[in-house]
MDAnalysis code that builds the backbone (N, CA, C; Angstrom):
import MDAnalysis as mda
import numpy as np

u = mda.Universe.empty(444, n_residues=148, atom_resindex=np.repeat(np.arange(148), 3), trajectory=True)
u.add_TopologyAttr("name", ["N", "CA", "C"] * 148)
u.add_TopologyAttr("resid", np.arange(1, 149))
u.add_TopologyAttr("resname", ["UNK", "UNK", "UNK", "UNK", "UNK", "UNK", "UNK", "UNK", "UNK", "UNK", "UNK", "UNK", "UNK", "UNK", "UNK", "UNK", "UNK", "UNK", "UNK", "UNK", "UNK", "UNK", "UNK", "UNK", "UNK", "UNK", "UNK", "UNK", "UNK", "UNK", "UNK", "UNK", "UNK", "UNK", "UNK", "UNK", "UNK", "UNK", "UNK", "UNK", "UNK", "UNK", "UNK", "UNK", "UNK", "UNK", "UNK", "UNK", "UNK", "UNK", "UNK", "UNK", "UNK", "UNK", "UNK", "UNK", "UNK", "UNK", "UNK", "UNK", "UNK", "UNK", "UNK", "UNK", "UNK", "UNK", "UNK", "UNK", "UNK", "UNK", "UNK", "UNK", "UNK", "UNK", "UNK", "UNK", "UNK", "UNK", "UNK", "UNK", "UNK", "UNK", "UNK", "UNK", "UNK", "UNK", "UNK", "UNK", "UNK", "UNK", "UNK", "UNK", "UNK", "UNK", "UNK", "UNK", "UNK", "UNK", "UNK", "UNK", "UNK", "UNK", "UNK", "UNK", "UNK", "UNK", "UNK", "UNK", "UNK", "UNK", "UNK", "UNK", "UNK", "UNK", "UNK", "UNK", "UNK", "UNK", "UNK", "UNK", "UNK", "UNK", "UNK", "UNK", "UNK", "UNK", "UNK", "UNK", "UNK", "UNK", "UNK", "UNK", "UNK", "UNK", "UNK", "UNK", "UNK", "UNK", "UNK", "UNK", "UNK", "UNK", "UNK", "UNK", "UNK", "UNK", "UNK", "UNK"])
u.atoms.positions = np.array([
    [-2.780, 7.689, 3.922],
    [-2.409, 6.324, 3.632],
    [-2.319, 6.167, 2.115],
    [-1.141, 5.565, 1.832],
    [-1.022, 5.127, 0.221],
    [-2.416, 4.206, -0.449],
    [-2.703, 4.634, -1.820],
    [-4.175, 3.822, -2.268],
    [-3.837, 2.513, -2.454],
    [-3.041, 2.270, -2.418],
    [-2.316, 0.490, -2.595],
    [-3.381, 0.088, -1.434],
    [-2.868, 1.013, -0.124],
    [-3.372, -0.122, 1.228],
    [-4.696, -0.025, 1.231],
    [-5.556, 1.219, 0.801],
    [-6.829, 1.175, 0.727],
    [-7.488, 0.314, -0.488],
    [-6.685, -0.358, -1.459],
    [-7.045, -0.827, -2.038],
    [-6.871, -2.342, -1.240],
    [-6.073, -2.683, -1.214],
    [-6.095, -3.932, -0.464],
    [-6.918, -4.446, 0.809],
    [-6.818, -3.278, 1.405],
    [-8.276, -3.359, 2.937],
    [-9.598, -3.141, 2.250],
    [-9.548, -2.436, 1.340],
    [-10.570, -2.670, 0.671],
    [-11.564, -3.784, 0.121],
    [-10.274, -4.865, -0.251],
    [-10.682, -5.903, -0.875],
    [-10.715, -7.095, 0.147],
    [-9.956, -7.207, 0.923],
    [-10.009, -7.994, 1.990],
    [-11.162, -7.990, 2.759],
    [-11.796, -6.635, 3.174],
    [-13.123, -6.606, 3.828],
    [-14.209, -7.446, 2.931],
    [-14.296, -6.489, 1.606],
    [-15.213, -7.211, 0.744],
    [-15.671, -9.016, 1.022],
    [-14.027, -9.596, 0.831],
    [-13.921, -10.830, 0.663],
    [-14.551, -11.507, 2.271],
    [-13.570, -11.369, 3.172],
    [-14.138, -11.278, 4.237],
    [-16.147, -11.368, 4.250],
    [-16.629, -10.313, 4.209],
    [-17.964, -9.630, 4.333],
    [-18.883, -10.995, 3.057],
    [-18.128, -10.885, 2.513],
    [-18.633, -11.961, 1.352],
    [-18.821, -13.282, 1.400],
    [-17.339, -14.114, 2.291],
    [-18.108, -15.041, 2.774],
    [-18.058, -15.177, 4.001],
    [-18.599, -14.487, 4.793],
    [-19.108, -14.370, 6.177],
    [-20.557, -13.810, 6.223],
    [-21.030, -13.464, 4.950],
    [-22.742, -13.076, 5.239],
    [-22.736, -13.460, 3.858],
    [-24.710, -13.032, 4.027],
    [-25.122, -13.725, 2.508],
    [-24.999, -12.084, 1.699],
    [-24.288, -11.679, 0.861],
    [-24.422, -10.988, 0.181],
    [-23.782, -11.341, -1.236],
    [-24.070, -10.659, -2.611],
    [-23.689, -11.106, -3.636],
    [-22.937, -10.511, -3.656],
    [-21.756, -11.065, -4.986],
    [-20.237, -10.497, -5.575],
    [-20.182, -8.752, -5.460],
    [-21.557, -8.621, -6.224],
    [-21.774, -7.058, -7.006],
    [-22.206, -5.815, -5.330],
    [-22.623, -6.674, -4.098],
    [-22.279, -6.125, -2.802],
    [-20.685, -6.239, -2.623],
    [-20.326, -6.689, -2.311],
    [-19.197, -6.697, -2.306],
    [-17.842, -6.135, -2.995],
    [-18.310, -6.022, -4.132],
    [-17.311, -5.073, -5.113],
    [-17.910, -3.834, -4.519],
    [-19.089, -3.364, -4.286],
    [-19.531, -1.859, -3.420],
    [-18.895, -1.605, -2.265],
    [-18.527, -2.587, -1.595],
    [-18.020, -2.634, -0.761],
    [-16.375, -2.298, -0.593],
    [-15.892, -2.414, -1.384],
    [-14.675, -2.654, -2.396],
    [-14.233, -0.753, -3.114],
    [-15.481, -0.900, -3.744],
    [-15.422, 0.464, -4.225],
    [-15.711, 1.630, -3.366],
    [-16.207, 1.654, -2.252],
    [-16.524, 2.612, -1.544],
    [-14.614, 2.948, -0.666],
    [-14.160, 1.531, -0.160],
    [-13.030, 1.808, 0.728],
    [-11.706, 2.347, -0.222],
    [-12.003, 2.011, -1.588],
    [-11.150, 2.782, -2.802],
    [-11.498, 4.201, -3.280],
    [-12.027, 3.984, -4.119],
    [-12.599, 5.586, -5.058],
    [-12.794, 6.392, -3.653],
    [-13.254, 6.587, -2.980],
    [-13.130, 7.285, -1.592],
    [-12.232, 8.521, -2.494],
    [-10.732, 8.325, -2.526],
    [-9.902, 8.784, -2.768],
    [-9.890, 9.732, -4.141],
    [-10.884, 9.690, -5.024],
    [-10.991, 10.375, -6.234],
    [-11.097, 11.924, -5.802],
    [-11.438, 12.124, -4.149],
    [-11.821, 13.567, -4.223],
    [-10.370, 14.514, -3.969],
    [-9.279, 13.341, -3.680],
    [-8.221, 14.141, -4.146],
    [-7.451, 14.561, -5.349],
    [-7.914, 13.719, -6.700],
    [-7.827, 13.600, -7.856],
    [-8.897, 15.200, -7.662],
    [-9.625, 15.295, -7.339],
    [-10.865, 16.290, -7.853],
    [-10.305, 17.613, -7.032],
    [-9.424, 17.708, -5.868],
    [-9.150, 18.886, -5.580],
    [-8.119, 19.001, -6.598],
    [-7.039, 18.161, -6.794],
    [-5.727, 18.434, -7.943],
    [-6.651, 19.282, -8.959],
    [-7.204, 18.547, -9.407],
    [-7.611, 19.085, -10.790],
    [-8.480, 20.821, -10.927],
    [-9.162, 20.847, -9.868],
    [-9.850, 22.226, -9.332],
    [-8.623, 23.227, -9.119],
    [-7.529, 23.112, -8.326],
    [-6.452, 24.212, -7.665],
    [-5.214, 24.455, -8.692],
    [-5.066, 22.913, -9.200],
    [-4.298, 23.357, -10.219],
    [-4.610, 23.149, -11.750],
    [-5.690, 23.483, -11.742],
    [-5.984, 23.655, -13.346],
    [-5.265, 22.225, -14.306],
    [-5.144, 21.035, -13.711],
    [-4.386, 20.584, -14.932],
    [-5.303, 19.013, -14.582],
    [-5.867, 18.115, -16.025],
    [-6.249, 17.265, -15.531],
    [-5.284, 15.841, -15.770],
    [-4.168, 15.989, -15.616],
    [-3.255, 14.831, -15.528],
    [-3.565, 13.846, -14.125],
    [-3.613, 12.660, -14.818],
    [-3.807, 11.892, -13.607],
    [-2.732, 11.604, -12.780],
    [-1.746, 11.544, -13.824],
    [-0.186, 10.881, -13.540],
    [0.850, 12.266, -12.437],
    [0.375, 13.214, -12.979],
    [0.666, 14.601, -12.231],
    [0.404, 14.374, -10.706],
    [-1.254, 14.487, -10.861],
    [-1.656, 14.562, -9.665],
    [-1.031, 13.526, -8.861],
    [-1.038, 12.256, -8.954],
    [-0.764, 11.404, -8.132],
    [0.797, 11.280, -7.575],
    [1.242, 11.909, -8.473],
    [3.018, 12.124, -7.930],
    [2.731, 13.521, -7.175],
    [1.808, 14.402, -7.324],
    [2.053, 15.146, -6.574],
    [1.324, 15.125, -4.518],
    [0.504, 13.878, -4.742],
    [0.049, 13.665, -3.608],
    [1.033, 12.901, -3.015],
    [1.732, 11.575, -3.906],
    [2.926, 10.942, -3.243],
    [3.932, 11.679, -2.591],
    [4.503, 12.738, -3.606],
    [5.325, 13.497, -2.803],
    [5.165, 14.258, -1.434],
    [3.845, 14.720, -1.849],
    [3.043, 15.140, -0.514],
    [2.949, 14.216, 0.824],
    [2.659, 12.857, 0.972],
    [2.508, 11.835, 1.234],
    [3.970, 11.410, 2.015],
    [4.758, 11.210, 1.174],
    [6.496, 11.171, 1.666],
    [7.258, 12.431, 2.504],
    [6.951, 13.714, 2.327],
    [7.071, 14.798, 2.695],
    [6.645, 14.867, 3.817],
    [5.301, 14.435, 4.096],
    [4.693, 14.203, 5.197],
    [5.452, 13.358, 6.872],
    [5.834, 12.458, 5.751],
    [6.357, 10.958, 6.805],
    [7.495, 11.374, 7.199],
    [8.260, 12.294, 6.427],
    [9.609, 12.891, 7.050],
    [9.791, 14.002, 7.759],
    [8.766, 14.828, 7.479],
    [8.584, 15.917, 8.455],
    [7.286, 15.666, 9.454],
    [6.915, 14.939, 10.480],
    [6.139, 14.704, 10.776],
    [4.659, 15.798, 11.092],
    [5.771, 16.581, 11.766],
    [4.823, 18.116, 12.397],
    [4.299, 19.187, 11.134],
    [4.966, 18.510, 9.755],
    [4.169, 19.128, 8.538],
    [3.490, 18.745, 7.905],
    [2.123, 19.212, 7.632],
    [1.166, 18.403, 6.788],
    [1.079, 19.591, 5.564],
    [1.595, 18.808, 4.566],
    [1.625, 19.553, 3.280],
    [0.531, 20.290, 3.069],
    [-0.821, 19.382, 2.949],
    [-1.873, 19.539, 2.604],
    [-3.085, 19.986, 3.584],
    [-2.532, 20.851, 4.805],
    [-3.364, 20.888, 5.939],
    [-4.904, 21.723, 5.697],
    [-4.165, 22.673, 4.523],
    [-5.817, 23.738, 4.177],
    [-6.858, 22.770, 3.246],
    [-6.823, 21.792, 2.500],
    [-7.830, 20.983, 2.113],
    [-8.668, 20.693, 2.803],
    [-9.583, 20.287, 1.905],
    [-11.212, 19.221, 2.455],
    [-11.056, 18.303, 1.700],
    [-11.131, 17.354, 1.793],
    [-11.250, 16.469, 0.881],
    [-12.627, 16.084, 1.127],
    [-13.269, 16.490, 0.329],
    [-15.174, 16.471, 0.675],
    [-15.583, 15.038, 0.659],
    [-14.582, 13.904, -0.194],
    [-15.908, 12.569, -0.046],
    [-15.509, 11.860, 1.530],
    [-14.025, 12.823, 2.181],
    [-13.846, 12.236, 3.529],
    [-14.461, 12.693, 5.017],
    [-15.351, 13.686, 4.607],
    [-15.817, 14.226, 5.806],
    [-17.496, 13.674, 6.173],
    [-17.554, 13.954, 7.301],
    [-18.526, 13.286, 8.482],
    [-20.213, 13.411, 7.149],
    [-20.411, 14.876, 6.635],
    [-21.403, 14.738, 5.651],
    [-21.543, 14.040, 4.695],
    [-20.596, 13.931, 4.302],
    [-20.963, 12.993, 2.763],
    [-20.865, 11.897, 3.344],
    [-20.200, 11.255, 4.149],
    [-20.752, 10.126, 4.848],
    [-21.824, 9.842, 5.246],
    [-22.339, 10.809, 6.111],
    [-24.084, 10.686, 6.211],
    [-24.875, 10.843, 4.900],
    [-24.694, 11.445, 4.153],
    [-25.185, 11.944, 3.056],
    [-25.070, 10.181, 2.134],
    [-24.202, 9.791, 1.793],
    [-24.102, 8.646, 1.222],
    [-24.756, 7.464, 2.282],
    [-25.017, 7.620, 3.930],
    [-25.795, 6.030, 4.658],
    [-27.523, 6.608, 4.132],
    [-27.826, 8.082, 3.884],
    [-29.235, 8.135, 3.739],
    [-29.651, 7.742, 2.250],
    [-28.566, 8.157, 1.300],
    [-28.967, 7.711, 0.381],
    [-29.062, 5.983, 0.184],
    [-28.792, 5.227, 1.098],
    [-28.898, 3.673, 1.474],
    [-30.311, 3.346, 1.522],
    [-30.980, 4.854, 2.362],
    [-32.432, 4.409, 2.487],
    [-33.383, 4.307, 0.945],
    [-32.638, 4.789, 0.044],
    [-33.201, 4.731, -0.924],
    [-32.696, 3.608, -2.338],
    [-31.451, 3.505, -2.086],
    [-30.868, 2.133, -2.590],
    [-29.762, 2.001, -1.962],
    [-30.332, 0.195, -1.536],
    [-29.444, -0.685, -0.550],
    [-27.814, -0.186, -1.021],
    [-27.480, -0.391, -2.241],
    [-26.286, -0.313, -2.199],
    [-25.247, 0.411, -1.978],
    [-25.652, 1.904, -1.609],
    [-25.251, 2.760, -1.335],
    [-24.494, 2.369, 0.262],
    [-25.271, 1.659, 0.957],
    [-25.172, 1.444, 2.381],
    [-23.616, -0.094, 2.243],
    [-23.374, -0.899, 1.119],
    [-22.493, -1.386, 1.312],
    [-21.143, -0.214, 0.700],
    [-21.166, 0.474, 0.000],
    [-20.495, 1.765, -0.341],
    [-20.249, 2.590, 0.739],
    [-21.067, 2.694, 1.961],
    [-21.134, 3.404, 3.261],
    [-20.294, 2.717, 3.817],
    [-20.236, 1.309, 4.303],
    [-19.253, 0.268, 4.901],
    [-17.850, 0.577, 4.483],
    [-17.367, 0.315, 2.939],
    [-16.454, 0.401, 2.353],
    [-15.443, 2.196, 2.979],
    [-16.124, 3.211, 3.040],
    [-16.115, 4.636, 2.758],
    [-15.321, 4.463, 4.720],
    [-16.320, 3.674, 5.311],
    [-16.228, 3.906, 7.012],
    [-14.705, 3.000, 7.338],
    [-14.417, 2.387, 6.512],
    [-13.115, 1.308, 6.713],
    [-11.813, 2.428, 5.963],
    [-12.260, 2.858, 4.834],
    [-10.958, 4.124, 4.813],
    [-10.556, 4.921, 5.731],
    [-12.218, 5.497, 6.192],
    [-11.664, 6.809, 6.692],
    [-11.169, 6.411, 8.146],
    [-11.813, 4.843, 8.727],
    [-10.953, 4.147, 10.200],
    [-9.588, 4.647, 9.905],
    [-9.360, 3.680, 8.561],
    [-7.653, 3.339, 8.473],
    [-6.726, 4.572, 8.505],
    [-7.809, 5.783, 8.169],
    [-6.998, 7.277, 7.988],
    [-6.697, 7.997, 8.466],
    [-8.042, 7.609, 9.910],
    [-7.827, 7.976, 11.272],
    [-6.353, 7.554, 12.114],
    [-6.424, 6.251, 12.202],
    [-5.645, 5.475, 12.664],
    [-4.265, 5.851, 12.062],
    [-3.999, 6.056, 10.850],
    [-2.704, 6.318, 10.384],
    [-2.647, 7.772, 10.842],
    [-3.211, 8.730, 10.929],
    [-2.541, 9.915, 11.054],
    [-2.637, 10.336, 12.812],
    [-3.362, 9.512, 13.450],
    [-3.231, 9.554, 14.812],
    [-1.974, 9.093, 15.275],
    [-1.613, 8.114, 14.316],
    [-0.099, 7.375, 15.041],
    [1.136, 8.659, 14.234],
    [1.167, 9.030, 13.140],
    [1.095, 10.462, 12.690],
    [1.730, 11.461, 13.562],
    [0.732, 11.977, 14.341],
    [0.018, 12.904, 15.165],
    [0.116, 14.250, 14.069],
    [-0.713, 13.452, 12.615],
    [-1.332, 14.606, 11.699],
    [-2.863, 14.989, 11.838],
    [-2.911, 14.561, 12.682],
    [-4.638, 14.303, 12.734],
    [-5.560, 15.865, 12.682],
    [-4.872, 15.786, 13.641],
    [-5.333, 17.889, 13.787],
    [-5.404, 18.760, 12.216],
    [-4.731, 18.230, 11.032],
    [-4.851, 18.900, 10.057],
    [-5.796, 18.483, 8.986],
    [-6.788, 17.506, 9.277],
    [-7.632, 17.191, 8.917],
    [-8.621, 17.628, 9.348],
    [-9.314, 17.760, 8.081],
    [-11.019, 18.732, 8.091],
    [-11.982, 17.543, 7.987],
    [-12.886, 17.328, 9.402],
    [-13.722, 16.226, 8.702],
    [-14.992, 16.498, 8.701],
    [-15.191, 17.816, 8.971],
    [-17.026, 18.535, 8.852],
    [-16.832, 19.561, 7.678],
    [-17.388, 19.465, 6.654],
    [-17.839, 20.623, 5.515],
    [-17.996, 22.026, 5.814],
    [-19.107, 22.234, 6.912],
    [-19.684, 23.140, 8.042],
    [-18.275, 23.530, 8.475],
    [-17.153, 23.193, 9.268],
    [-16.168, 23.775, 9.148],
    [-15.050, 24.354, 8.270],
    [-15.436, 23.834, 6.952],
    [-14.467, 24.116, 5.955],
    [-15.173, 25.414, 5.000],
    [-16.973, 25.767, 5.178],
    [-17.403, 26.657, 4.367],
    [-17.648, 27.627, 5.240],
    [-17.602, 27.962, 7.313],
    [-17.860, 28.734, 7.818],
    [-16.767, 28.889, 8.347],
    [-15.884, 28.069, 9.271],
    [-14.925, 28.428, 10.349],
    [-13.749, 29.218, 9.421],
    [-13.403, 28.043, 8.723],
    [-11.783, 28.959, 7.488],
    [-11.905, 30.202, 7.310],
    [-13.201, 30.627, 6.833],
    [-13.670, 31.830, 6.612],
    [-13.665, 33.066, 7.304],
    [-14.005, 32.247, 8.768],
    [-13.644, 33.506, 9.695],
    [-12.588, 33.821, 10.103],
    [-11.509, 32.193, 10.052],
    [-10.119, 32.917, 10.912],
    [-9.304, 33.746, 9.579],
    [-9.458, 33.323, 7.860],
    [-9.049, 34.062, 7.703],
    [-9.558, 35.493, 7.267],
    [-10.499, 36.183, 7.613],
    [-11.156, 37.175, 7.751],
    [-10.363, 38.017, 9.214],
    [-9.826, 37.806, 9.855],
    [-9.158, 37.932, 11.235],
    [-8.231, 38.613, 10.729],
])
């Protein structure tokens, strides 16, 4: 999904969540920031695979990726990635760190409304299958098939 829309569901929940319970602004921007920045860990693979830290690079090169995608449906450019802040661990990993400050847990909310919307878009897709959403599969399984 383009970061426009995660930015905007992003903010809509917030607002939403904000005045529909008692929480303050600075919950709510966590809230905000979790269903956004989400997305930095593709900024962080760009910059790891291809050595270059352009922001402006990277992001035309995920768009293109992104558009490439929508026209070839049955191709997912990007099928060998992890994008590590989208998988099932760092999700857990970020609700436990809640137990230790609250705010982490409205950052957990925010993080669980991307990765819905990401679900949902690549199920209608039917990219879904090329998504890695356990770590545990991306540092043991890859390994073995390509060892095969």
């Amino acid at each position: 999904m383009l970061p426009i829309f995660h930015f905007i569901s992003g903010l809509i929940l917030a607002i939403l969540v904000y005045y529909g319970f008692e929480i303050t602004i600075f919950q709510a921007f966590l809230i905000f920031f979790g269903a956004f920045f989400i997305d930095a860990d593709h900024y962080f693979w760009y910059v790891y695979e291809k050595k270059d830290l352009s922001f402006k690079k990277a992001r035309n090169y995920f768009m293109n990726s992104y558009f490439n995608r929508l026209k070839k449906p049955k191709v997912m450019v990007h099928e060998k990635r992890t994008m590590f802040f989208h998988t099932f661990e760092f999700l857990l990993f970020t609700l436990i760190l809640s137990y230790f400050w609250k705010g982490f847990l409205f950052i957990w909310f925010g993080m669980i409304l991307h990765s819905l919307l990401d679900i949902i878009e690549m199920s209608h897709d039917k990219t879904l299958k090329y998504r890695q959403f356990f770590l545990y599969n991306h540092f043991f399984k890859t390994k073995k098939i390509k060892n095969r």
